[in-house]
N, C-alpha and C positions, 0 to 999 in steps of 0.2 A: 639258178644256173643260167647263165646266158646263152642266146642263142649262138654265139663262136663255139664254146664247149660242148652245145648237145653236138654241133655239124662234126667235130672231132671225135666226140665219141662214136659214133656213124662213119666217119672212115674208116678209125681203128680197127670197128667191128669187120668191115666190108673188106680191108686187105686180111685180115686175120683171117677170117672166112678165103680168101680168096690162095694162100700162101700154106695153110694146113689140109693137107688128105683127110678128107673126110667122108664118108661113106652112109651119112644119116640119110634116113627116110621120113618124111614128114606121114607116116602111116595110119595113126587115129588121132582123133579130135572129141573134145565132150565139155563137160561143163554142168551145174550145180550151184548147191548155193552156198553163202560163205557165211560164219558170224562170226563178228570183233568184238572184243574188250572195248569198253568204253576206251577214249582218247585219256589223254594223261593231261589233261588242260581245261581247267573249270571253264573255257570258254567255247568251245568247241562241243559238238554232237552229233553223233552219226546214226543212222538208222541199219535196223539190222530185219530182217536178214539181206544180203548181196547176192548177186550173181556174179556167177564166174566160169568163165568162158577159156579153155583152153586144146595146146595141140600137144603131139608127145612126138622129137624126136627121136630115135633110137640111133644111136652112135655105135652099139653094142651091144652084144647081152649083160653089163652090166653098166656100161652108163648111156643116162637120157636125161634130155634137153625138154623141158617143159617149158614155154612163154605162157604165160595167163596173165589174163585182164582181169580184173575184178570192179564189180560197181556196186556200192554200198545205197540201198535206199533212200532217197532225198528226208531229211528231218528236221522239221519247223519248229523254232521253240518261239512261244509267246508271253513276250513281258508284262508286268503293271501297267508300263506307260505307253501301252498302246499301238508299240514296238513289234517287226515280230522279223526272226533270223532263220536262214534256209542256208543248211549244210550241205552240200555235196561231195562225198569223196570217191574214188575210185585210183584204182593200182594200177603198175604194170611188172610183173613179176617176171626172172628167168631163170628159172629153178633150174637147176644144175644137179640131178641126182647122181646116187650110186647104189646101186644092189646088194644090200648085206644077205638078206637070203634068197634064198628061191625054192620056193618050194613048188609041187604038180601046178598047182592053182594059185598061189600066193607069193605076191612078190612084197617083198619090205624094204626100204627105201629113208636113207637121210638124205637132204638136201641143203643147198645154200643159194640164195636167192640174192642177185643184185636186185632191189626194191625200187620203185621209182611212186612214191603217193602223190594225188594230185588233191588238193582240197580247196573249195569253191562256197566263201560265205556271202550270203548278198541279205542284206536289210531293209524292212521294209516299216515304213520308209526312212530313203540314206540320209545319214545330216554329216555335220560336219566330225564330229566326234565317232558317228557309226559307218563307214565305210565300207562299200563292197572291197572284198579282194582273193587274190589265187593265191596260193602255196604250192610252188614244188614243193617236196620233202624226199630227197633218194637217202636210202636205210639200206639194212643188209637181211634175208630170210635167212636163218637156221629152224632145221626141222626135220621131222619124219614123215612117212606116210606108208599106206599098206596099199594093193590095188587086188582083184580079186578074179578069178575068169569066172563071169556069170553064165556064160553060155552062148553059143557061136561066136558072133562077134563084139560079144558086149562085157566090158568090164567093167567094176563099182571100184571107186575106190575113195578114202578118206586121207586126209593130210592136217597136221598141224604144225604152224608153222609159226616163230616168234618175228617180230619186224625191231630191229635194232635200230633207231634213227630218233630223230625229234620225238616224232609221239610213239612211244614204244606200245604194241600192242600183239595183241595171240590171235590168232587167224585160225579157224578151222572151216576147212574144205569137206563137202562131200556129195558126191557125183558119179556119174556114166562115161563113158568112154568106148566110142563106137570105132571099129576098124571099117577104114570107107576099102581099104585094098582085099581084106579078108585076112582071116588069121590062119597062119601056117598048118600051125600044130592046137594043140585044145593042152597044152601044156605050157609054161616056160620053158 
């Protein structure tokens, strides 16, 4: 993607935000750790498990706005010939939920995720044949997830979610999620 089309996407975003009433609050934040499906590419390797770092905002008592980063552990493969390659990938996720149920304690939750992968291979050492290089990769998240009230201000929650793009893979999330403002009620 070029950098014209990301600065466009960023405007988009910035009068859309700016032109729609919106009433979200950025009210907790948490994070966890993630494991993927291997990649769908004999040449590529990622390590697991990841971190993954996010905020929730609430639009409503039925829809919320999740951004998450995700960072999959660096993983070195070593060839015969003395070769050896270091993967790095890491996401940028904007989950878009909606609330199918709600129970006291229990909220259940599908999503759809504009996906943004970033993947990072460098060779050691490079030749002409073995080149470092980046990959965007933007995909699409469909998915679920549950989230749970643990107690004051702390909720557990789990997510899976699929990644539709180049390297098609399954994501599962599972973390904390702290209220820095405090939580109203000890219910939905």
């Amino acid at each position: 993607m070029s950098v014209n089309n990301i600065r466009a996407v960023f405007i988009f975003i910035f009068f859309l935000t700016g032109f729609l009433p919106v009433n979200a609050q950025f009210n907790r934040f948490g994070g966890g750790l993630s494991f993927n499906t291997p990649i769908a590419s004999p040449d590529l390797h990622i390590g697991n498990p990841g971190f993954n770092l996010r905020g929730i905002y609430e639009y409503n008592r039925k829809f919320f706005i999740i951004p998450s980063f995700t960072f999959q552990m660096p993983k070195k493969k070593h060839y015969d010939e003395g070769v050896e390659k270091l993967t790095i990938m890491g996401s940028l996720d904007a989950n878009i939920t909606y609330a199918l149920a709600i129970e006291k304690q229990l909220l259940f939750y599908v999503l759809v995720a504009p996906n943004f992968t970033n993947i990072y291979t460098s060779w050691d050492p490079e030749s002409d044949d073995l080149k470092n290089k980046y990959e965007f990769c933007p995909g699409l998240g469909i998915g679920t997830g549950i989230e749970m009230i643990v107690e004051g201000n702390v909720n557990a929650y789990t997510q899976i979610e699929y990644i539709l793009g180049k390297y098609q893979q399954l994501v599962i999330f599972i973390g904390i999620h702290y209220y820095f403002e405090g939580r109203i009620r000890r219910i939905w």
